[in-house]
N, C-alpha and C positions, 0 to 999 in steps of 0.2 A: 524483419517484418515491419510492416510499416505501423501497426498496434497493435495493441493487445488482444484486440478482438479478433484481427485477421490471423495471431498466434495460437488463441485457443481455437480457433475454426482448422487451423494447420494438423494440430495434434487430433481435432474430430477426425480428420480425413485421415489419420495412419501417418500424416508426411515426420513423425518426429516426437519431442518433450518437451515440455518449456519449462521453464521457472518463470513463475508470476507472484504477484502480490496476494496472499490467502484471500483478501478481500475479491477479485477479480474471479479467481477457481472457484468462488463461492456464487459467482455467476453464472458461470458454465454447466457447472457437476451435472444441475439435473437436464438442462436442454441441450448441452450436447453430447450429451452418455461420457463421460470424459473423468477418469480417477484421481483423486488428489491424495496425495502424500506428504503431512510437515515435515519439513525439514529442523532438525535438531543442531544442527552444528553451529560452531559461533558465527560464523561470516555471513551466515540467513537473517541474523536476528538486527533488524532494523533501528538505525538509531533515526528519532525524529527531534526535527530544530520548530521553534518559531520564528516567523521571519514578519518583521515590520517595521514602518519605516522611523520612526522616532516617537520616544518613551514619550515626549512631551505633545507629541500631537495626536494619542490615543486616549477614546472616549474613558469615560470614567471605568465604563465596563470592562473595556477590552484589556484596560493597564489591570482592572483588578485580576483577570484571567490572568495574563502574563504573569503577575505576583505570585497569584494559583500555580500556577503549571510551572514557575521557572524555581520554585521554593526546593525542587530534589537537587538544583545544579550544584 
């Protein structure tokens, strides 16, 4: 499919089931009558990166996020 959107419209029409992002089915659920199910297993569960272009060229704020957010690696 060519996105996400024309994927959950796929599965409103009968054509199929997708795997999408919770946040995405949480768009759908109520306008296009369409059921959602989490998935439990390890290989669903999302790992997220920060991506930027150098430590030293980030506003005061953004380095202190980073500090924030990268303090569990």
């Amino acid at each position: 499919m060519s996105s996400l959107d024309a994927l959950c419209r796929m599965v409103h029409a009968g054509l199929g089931i997708a795997v999408v992002p919770e946040q995405v089915g949480l768009l759908y659920v109520n306008t296009l009558d369409v059921r959602l199910l989490s998935l439990a297993d390890a290989w669903a569960v999302r790992r997220l990166v920060m991506i930027f272009k150098s430590r030293d060229q980030l506003s005061a704020s953004a380095a202190a996020l980073v500090r924030f957010l990268g303090q569990g690696a």
